[in-house]
Structures are given as structure tokens and as C-alpha cells.
C-alpha atoms as one frame of an Amber mdcrd trajectory, in Angstrom:
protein
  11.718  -9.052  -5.469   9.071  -6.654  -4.250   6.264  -7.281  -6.811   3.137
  -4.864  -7.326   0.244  -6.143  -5.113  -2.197  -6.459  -7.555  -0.591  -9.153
 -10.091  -3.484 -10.973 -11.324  -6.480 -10.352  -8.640 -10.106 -11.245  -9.366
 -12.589  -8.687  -7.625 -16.072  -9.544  -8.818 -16.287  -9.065 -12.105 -12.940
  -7.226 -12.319  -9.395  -8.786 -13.007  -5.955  -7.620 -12.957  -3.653  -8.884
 -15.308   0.185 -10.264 -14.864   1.097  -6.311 -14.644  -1.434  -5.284 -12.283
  -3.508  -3.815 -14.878  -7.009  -3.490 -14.362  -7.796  -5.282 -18.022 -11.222
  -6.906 -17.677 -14.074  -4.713 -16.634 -17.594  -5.199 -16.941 -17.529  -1.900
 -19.826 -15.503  -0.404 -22.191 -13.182   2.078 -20.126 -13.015   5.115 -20.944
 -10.723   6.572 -18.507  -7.630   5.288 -17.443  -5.860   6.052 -13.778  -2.644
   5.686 -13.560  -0.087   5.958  -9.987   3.493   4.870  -9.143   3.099   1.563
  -6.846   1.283  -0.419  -4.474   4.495  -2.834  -3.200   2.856  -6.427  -1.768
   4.244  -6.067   1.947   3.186  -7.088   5.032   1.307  -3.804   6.228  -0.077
  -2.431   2.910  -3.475  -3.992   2.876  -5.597  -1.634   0.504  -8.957  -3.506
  -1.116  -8.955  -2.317  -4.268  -6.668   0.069  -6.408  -6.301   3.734  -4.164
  -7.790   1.560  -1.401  -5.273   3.312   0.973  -6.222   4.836   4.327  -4.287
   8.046   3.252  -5.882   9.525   0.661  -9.099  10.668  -0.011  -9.548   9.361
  -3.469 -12.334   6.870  -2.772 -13.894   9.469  -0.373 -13.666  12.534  -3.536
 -15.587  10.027  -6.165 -18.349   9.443  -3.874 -18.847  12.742  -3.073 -18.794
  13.212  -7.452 -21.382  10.339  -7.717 -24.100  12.288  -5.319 -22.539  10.698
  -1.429 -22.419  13.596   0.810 -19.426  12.481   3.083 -17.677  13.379   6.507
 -15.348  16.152   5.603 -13.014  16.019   7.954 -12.460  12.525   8.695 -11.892
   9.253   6.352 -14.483   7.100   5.944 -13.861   3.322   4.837 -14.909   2.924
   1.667 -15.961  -1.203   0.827 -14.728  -2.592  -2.235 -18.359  -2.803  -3.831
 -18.690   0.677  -3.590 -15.318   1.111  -5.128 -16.221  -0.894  -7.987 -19.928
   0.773  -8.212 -18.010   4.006  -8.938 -15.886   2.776 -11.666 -19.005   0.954
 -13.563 -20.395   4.384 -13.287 -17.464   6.327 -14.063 -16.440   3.751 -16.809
 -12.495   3.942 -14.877  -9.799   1.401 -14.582  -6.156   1.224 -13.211  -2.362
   0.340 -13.871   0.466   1.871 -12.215   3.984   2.768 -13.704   6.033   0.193
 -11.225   5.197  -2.999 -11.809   8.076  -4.333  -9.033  11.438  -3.753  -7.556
  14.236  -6.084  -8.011  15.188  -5.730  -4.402  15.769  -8.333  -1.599  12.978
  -8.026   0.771  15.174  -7.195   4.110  12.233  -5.408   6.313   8.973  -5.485
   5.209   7.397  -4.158   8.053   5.484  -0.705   7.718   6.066  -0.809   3.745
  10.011  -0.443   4.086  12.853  -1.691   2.804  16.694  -1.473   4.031  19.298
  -1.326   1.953  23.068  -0.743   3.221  21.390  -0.036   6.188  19.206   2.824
   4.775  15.721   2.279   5.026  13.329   3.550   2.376   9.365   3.711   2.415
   7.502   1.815  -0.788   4.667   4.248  -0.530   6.217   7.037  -0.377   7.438
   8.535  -4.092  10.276  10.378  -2.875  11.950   6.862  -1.352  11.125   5.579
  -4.857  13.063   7.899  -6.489  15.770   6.588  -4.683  15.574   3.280  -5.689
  15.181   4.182  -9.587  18.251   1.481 -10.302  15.830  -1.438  -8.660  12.847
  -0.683 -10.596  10.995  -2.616 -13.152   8.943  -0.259 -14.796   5.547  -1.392
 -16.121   4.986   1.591 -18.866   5.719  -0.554 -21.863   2.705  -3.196 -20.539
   0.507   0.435 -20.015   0.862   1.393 -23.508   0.249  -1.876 -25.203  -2.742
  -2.083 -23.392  -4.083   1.861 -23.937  -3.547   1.057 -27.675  -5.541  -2.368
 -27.335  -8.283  -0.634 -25.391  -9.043   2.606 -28.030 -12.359   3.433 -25.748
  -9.612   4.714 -23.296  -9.731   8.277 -23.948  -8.030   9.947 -21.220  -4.969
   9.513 -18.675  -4.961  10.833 -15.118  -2.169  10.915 -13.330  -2.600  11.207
  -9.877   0.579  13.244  -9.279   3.186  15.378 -11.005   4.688  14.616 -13.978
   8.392  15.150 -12.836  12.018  12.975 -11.775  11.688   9.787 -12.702   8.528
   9.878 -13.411   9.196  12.039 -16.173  10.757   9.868 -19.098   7.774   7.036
 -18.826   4.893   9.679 -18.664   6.881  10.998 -22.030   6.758   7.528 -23.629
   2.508   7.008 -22.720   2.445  10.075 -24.495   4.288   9.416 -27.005   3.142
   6.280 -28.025  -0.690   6.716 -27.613  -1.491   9.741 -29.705  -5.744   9.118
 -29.116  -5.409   9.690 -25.533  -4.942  12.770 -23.319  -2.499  12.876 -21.021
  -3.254  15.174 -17.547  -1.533  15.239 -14.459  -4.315  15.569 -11.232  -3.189
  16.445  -7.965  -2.658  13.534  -5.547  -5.399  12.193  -3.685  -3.329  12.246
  -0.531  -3.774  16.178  -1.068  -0.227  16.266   0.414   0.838  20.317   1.201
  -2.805  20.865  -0.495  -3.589  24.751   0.865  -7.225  24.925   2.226  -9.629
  23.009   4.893 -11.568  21.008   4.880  -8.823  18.892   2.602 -11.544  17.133
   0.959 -13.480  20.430  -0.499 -10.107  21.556  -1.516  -8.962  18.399  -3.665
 -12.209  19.032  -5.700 -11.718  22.089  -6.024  -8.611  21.321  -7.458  -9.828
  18.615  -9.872 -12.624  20.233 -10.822 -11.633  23.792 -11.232  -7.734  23.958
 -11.451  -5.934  26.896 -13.535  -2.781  26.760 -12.887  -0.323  29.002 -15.047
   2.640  26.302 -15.163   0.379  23.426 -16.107   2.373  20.966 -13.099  -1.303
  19.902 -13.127  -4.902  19.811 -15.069  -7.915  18.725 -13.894 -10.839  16.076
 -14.499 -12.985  16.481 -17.972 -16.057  17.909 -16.965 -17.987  16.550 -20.265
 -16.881  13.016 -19.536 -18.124  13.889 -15.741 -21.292  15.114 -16.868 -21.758
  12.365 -19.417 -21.851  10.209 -16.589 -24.148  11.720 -14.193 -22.073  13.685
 -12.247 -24.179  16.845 -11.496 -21.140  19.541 -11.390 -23.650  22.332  -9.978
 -23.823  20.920  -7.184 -19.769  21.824  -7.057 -19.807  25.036  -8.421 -19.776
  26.932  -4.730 -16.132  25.107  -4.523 -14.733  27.561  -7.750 -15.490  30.523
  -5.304 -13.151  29.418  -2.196
């Protein structure tokens, strides 16, 4: 079994629950983000949900919350910044996988091998692959969107298609008090535009996109929180 790496974690005054939910904040969430997986192997290492050196998700809420950052390059962001940002923000986590009910053959640079095909845990398209293994968590996600009723919005940090689908259908379905948007990844993976950063916020800022694949961030609930948008608005122009 390849279990989610955040099954009941303690970070400050933050806890995960038995389904790698982030349940016990500090606040009343209000906003709820929600990925695929974060596999426990022996070279994923992130500190904190998104913790991951390849995406700029960390690196696109600091620049939100008033941090003028390095464009160009990733900066490590420390947990206790992380966790400022979603006391401000009023965020928490879950993702959809909760584990795969695989033998762990390789574990080395977040693979697995089965019938000698290997297949990469971060990667969503490997995922895919291994749809019969999974153990999806979206039944856990809803109980606890409909226990938490602050929770008033979904972001899902990438499209709402494959397998990924059906259990995006169910949230939805069974959690009529929250909206449901899809946000482009934070990886910004085949993301037109440079610097990458400037172009994911434009993206989850500003985003009109006529076939809806994905929305963008609630400015009011932003703005609510401090986030000065006009100091974004040169990014609607590019």
C-alpha cells in the first residue's frame, strides 16, 4: 500500500486527519483546496500540503498576501509561512487519493513498477493509469465539506476531466452550499507566457475562458482578506 503522506500530521496548530484532511485549523475555513495525491515515498519530501519544489503555488500566495518574489526562480517557502498564508486566507486541504493498493516495488524518485512498467505517483497522467489501485478519498471530502458549512468554495487545482471526472461530480453533487471551480495547476504545466509566475496569476485572477476547463479565484473572498487586487490589475493587460 502506497498511503497519502499526510495521514494524521500535526503542524503547529494544524492537524490532518486519518484521510489526510486538513480538519483542525486555528479558524473556520472558508476555502477548501483540493489536488489528486501526495504518495509517502522515499523522495517526495514536501513540508506542508503543495510544499513541492515544482510548482509555484506557495510562491503565487505570497505574492497575493503583499511578498514581492523572484520571478523567475523558486524560492523555498518555510512551513510557517505556509501556514501564515492559510490563517490569512482562512484555506485548508484534502486531496481526492487517499492511497493506492499497490505493492511498493521501487520507491525511488516517486515510482512504482508494475509488470515491469514503471509509473510516476506525482505525475496525474501515471495515475490515470493506475485507476484500478486507487482508494479514492472523495466520500471522506464530502462528509467533511458538509460538517464544515463555513467552507464556501472548492478549488481544484487542475482540470476537471478522466478519472477525475466522476468524484469532482459527486463533491458537487453532494455539497450543494459550496462552489465548485477548477484553477489551473500551480505547476503552470504548458502555461503560455513568461515569467510563469505573472502568468499563473493572471490566470487565477483574471481567467475567461469560453469552455469553462477552468475558473478562477473569488476576488470578494480575496479582497475580504486583504489581498489588494490593484496591485494585479497590470497582469489583465498581458
Amino acid at each position: 500500500m502506497i498511503p497519502h503522506i499526510f495521514i494524521n500530521k500535526s503542524f503547529e496548530n494544524f492537524e490532518t486527519n486519518e484521510y489526510a484532511i486538513l480538519d483542525k485549523t486555528p479558524y473556520k475555513p472558508e476555502v477548501l483546496i483540493l489536488g489528486t495525491f501526495n504518495p509517502e515515498t522515499k523522495d517526495n519530501l514536501p513540508d506542508f500540503f503543495y510544499g513541492r519544489k515544482e510548482n509555484w503555488f506557495w510562491y503565487a500566495f505570497r505574492s497575493l498576501c503583499g511578498e514581492k518574489l523572484i520571478e523567475t526562480k523558486r524560492e523555498e517557502t518555510k512551513r510557517t509561512k505556509m501556514l501564515e498564508i492559510c490563517k490569512n486566507l482562512k484555506m485548508t486541504f484534502a486531496d481526492l487519493i487517499f492511497k493506492l493498493n499497490i505493492e511498493k516495488v521501487n520507491s525511488t524518485k516517486n515510482t512504482v513498477q508494475i509488470k515491469h512498467m514503471k509509473y510516476n505517483l506525482i505525475k496525474d497522467k501515471d495515475l490515470e493509469k493506475l485507476k484500478n489501485y486507487i482508494e479514492w478519498n472523495t466520500e471522506n471530502i464530502i462528509q467533511f465539506l458538509n460538517k464544515n458549512n463555513t467552507i464556501k468554495a472548492v478549488y481544484f487545482t487542475r482540470r476537471q476531466n478522466n478519472i477525475w471526472e466522476n468524484q469532482c461530480k459527486k463533491i458537487q453533487k453532494n455539497c450543494k452550499n459550496v462552489k465548485f471551480t477548477n484553477i489551473y495547476t500551480p505547476t503552470g504545466q504548458r502555461l503560455k507566457g513568461k515569467p510563469r509566475l505573472k502568468f499563473l496569476l493572471k490566470h487565477w485572477l483574471y481567467n475567461n475562458e469560453p469552455d469553462n476547463r477552468f475558473g478562477k479565484l473569488n476576488q470578494e473572498w480575496l479582497s475580504k482578506h486583504k489581498v489588494n487586487l490593484a496591485n494585479f490589475e497590470i497582469l489583465n493587460s498581458y
